[in-house]
C-alpha positions as a printed Julia matrix, in Angstrom:
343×3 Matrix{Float64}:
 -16.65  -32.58  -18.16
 -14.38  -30.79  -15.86
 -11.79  -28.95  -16.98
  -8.81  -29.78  -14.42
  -5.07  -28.57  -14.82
  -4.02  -31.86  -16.73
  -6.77  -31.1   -19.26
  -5.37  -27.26  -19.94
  -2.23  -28.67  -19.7
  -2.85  -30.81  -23.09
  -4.5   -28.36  -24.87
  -2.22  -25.97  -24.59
   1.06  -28.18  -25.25
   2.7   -27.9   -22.31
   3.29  -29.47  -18.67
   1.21  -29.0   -15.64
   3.64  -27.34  -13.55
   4.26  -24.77  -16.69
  -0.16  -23.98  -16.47
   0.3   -23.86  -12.44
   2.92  -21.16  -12.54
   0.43  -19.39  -15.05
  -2.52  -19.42  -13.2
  -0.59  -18.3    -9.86
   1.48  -16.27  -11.05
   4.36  -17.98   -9.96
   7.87  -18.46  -11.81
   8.92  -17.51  -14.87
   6.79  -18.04  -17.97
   7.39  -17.06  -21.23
   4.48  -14.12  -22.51
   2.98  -15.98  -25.2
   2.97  -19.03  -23.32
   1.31  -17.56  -20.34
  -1.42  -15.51  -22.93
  -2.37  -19.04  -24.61
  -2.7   -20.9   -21.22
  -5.64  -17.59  -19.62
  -7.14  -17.91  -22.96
  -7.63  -21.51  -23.24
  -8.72  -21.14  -19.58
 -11.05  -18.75  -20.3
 -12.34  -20.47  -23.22
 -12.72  -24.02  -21.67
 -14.54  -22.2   -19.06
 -11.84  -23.48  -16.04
 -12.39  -22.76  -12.04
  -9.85  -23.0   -10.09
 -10.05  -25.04   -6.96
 -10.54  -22.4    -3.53
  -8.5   -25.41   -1.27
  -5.88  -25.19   -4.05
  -6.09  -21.77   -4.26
  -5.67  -20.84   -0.44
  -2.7   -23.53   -0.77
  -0.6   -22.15   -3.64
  -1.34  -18.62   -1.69
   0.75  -19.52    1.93
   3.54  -20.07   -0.12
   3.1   -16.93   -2.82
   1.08  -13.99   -0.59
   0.01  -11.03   -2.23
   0.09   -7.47   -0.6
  -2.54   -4.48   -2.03
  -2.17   -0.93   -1.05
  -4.4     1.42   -0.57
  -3.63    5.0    -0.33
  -6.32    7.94   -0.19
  -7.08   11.11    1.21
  -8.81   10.34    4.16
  -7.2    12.04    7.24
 -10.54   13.91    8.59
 -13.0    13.13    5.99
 -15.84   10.81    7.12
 -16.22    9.65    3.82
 -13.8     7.5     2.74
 -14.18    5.28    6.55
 -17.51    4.28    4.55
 -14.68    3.26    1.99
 -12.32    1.38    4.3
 -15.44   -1.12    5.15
 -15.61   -2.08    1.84
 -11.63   -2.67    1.87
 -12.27   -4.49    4.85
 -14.93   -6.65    3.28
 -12.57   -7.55    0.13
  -9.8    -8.57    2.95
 -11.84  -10.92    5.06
 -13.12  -12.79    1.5
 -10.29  -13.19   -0.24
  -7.8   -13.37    3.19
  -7.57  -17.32    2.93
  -6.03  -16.71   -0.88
  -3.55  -14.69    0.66
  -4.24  -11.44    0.64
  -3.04   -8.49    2.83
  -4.34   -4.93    2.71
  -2.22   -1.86    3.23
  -3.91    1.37    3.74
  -1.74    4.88    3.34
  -4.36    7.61    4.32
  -2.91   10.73    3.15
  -4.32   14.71    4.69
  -5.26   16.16    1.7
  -4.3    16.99   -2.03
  -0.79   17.98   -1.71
   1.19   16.07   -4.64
   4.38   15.27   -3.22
   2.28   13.71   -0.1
   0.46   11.38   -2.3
   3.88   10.6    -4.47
   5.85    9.82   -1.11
   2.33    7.61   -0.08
   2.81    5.46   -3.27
   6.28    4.96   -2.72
   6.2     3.76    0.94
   3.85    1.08   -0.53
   6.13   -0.08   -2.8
   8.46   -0.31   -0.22
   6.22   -2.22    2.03
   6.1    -5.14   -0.75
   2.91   -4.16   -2.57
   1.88   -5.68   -5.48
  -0.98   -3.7    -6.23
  -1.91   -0.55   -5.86
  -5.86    1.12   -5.35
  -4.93    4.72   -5.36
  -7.78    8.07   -4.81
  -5.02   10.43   -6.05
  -4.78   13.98   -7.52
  -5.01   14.39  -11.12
  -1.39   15.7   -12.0
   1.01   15.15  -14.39
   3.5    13.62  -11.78
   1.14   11.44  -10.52
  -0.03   10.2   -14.12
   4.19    9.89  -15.02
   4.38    7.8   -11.84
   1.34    5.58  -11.99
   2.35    4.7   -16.16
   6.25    3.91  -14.73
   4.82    1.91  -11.71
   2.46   -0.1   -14.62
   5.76   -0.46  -16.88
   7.05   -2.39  -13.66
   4.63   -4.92  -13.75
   2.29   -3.14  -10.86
  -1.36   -3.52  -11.26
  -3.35    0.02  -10.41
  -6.58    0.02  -10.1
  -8.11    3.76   -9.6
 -10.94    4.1    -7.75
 -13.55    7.06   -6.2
 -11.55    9.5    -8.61
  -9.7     9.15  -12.01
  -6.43   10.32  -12.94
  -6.59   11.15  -16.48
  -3.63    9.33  -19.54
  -2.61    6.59  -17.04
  -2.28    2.66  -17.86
  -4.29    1.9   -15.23
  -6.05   -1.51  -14.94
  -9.48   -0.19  -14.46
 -11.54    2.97  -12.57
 -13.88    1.81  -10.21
 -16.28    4.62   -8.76
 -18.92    6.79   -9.66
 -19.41    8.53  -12.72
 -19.05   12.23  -11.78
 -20.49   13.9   -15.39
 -23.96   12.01  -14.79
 -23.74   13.2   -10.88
 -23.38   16.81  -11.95
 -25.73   16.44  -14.21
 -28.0    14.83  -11.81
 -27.72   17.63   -9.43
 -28.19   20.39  -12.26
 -31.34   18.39  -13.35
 -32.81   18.72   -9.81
 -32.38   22.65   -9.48
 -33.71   22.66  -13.25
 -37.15   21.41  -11.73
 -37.28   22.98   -8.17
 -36.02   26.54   -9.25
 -37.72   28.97  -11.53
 -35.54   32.11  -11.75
 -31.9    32.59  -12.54
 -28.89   31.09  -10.89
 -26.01   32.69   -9.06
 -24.17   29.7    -8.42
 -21.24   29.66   -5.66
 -18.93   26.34   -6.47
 -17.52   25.16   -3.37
 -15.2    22.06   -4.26
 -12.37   20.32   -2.16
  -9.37   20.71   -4.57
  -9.04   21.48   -8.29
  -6.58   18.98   -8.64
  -8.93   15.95   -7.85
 -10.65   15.02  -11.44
 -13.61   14.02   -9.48
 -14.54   17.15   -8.68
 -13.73   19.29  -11.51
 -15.91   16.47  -13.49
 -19.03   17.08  -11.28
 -18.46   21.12  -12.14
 -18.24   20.42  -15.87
 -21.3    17.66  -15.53
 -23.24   20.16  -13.6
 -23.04   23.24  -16.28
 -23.32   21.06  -18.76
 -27.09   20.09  -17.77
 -27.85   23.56  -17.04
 -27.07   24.57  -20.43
 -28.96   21.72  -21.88
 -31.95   22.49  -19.91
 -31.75   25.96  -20.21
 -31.51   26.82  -17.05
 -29.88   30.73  -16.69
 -27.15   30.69  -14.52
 -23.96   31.94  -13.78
 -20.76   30.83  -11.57
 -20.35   33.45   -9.0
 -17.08   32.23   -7.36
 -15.34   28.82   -7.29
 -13.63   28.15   -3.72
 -11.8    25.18   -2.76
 -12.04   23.73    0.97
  -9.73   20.95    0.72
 -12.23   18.79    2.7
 -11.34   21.15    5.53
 -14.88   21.79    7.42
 -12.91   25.52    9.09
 -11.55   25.96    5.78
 -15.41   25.39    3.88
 -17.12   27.31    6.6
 -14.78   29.84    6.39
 -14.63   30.51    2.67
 -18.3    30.1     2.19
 -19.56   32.68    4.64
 -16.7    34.99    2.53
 -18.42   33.81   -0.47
 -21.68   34.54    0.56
 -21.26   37.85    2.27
 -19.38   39.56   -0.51
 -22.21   37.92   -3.26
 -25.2    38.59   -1.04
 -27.21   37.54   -4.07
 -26.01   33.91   -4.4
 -29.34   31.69   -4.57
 -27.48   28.26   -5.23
 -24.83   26.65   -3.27
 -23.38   23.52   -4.69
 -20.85   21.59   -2.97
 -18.68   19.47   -5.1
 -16.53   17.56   -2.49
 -16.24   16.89    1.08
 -16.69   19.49    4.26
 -20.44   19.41    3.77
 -20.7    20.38    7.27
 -18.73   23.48    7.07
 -20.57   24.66    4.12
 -23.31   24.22    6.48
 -22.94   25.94    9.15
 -22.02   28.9     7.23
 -25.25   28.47    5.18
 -26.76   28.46    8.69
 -25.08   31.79   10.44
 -26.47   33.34    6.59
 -29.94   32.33    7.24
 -31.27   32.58    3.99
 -34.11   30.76    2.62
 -33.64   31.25   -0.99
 -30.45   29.29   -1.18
 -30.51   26.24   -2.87
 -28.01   23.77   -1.65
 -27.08   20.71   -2.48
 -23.93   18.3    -1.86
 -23.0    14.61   -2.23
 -22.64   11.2    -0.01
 -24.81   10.03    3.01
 -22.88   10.84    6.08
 -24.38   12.25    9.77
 -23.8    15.61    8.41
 -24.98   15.75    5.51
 -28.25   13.54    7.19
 -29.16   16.11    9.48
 -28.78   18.82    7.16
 -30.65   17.2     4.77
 -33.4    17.1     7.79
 -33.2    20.61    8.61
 -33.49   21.57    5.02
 -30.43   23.52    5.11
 -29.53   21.05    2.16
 -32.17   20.1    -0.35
 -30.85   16.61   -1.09
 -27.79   14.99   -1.36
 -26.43   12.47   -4.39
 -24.63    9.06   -3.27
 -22.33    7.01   -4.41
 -22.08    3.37   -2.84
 -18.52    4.0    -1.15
 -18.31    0.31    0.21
 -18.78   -1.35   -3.04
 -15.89    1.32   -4.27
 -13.72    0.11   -1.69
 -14.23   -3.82   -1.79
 -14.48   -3.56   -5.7
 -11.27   -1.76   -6.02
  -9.17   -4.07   -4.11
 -10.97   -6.94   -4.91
  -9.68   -6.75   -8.75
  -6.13   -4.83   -7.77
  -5.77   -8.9    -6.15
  -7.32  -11.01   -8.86
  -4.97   -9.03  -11.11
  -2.01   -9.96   -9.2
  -2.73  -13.4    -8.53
  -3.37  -13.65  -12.29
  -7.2   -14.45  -12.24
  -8.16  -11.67  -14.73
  -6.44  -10.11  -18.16
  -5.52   -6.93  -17.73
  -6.72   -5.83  -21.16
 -10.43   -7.2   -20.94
 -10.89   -5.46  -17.39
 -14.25   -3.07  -17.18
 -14.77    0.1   -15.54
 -16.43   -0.33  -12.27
 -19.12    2.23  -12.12
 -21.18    2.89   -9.14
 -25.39    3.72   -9.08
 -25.8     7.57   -8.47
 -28.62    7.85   -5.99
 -30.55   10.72   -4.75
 -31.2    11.09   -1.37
 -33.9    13.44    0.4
 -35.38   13.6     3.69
 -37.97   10.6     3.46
 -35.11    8.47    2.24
 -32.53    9.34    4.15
 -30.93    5.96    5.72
 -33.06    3.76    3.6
């Protein structure tokens, strides 16, 4: 038998409107109240009608933004169709995407991001921040105010955040340092280049990365760690520095964006020996993947990050899912070489 609002209604003791207000979101309900009407929902196994849905939503609307560091960095446009996806499904529900694209890592940037989206009526937030204590203090105030987050392609760690959704950057290090462990037979003189120690993402792939190493017994050490900030001057520049004062670097792994820097200083080098490897399927990273400048490449699905992301910062607002009994959202890691490139 169908389980309609009338039905909930009774079961939970109270009136109809009381259970609409609960499952929209609208009004004021008191929190016990509200908790037994999801449950029984969830319990009695309840859909809620899409007509009825995209009706209650003209008159209640709900505004996500989406704030990132993508000024320059192919990336996260790979992201953005995702987003885009999420916005077109759930658009007759009433939903309205805001994207803040930030240049960079800079904190204050990212904490005067957040707050213009607050100030442009969002609701919920998907944020690709940096991993600082301001930006944990403001994401737990911003969840004490009733603002679903939802963190996605990078973590920010000790925040009250409704879920992560992205890839899981220990087994992607790991991945990669599983890789050299099979093509290369001496010792490694590893140069690090990463786009900002303040992004948890990459700093995770680092620790993931030495971690294997170690357990496969793979000698190595960490010649230099140099940030590019996603800058492809900045990574071309600061590689070729790298490599000409460590002429004996036989390992180049490239923890964040500006692949294509790191590449074209790995080219002007010209050494064979180097072993170089780097992360996400972009024309760059393609056709140095081709040219076997890079040995392969590890992905990590950034559409489904972006639709995923939004698609449960919404549901959360609109008071479709619990915020306690919300999953992590983790991405496949994939490894890409040249006879799977594009495939």
């Amino acid at each position: 038998m169908k389980v309609t609002v009338k039905s909930l209604a009774l079961a939970a003791g109270v009136s109809r409107g009381t259970v609409d207000r609960v499952l929209h979101n609208r009004g004021s309900v008191k929190p016990d109240v509200a908790k037994r009407v999801r449950a029984l929902a969830k319990q009695l196994g309840y859909v809620p009608n899409r007509a009825g849905l995209a009706l209650a939503a003209h008159k209640t609307p709900i505004k996500i933004g989406v704030l990132m560091p993508s000024v320059g960095n192919a990336f996260y446009q790979i992201i953005i169709d995702g987003i885009s996806d999420a916005q077109k499904e759930y658009a007759d529900l009433g939903l309205s995407v805001v994207i803040k694209e930030i240049n960079g890592f800079n904190e204050d940037d990212h904490l005067a991001g957040i707050d213009d989206l607050i100030k442009q009526g969002c609701k919920g937030l998907c944020l690709a921040t940096v991993n600082t204590p301001k930006l944990r203090d403001r994401i737990n105030q911003l969840h004490d105010n009733h603002v679903a987050i939802v963190l996605f392609n990078t973590d920010v760690e000790g925040t009250k955040r409704l879920c992560y959704v992205g890839s899981d950057y220990i087994t992607a290090g790991a991945t990669c340092a599983g890789m050299v462990a099979l093509s290369c037979h001496e010792e490694q003189y590893v140069l690090v280049v990463t786009g900002s120690r303040n992004m948890l993402g990459h700093n995770l792939r680092i620790k993931g990365f030495e971690d294997e190493l170690k357990n496969q017994k793979v000698p190595y050490q960490i010649i230099s760690i140099v940030e590019s900030f996603d800058s492809d001057i900045r990574a071309q520049q600061v590689t070729s520095e790298a490599l000409k004062k460590y002429p004996f670097i036989n390992c180049v792994y490239i923890t964040g964006g500006a692949v294509q820097g790191v590449g074209s200083a790995l080219i002007a080098h010209d050494d064979p020996k180097i072993f170089a490897m780097g992360f996400d399927e972009l024309y760059a990273t393609k056709q140095l993947v081709s040219e076997g400048i890079i040995k392969f490449v590890i992905c990590q699905q950034p559409r489904r990050q972006g639709y995923h992301a939004v698609k449960r910062a919404y549901q959360a607002v609109a008071g479709q899912i619990n915020e306690g009994n919300v999953q992590d959202f983790i991405t496949d890691t994939i490894i890409k070489i040249k006879p799977n490139l594009g495939s």
